[in-house]
C-alpha positions in Angstrom: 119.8 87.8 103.6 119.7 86.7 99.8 118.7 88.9 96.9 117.9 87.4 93.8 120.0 88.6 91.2 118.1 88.4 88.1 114.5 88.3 87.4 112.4 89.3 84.4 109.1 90.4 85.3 107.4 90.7 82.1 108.1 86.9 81.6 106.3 85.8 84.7 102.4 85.6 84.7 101.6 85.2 88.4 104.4 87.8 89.7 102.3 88.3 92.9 102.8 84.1 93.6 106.2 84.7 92.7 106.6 87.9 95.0 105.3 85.5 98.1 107.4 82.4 97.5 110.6 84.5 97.6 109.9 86.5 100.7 108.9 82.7 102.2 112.2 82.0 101.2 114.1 84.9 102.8 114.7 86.8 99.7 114.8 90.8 100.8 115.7 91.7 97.2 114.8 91.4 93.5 117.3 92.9 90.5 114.4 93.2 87.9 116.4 93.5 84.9 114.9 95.3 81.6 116.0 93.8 77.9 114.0 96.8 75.9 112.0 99.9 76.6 108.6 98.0 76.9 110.4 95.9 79.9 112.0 98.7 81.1 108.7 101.0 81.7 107.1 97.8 83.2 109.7 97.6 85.7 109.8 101.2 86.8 106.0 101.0 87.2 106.2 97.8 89.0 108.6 99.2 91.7 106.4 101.9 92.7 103.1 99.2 93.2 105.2 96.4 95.4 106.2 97.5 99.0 106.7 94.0 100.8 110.0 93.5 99.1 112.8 95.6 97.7 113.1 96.1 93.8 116.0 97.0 92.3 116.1 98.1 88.2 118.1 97.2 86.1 117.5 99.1 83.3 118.7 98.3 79.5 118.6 97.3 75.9 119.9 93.8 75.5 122.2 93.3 72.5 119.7 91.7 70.4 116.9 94.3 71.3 119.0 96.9 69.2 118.7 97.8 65.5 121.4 98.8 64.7 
């Protein structure tokens, strides 16, 4: 079984096409990672809409997201 360790959603454009070609592959899992709060909330909302595979967040604020 292979889960895919890192995947930005808000940078695909198809993410259904994307969805289907992994589980063609045999991916069972997707890390959706977050790098701010927009990315985060679109995450969150994106697990509760996709059932055929499992979603895991990975919420946070990357480094260069921060203003500090």
């Amino acid at each position: 079984m292979t889960i895919d360790t890192h995947i930005h959603i808000e940078e695909i454009e198809n993410l259904n096409d994307v969805i289907n070609r992994a589980i063609n592959s045999g991916v069972v899992g997707l890390i959706a990672v977050g790098s701010d709060y927009e990315s985060n909330v679109e995450i969150l909302e994106f697990v509760d809409k996709i059932s055929q595979i499992k979603i895991y967040p990975a919420l946070g604020i990357h480094p260069c997201n921060l203003n500090l």
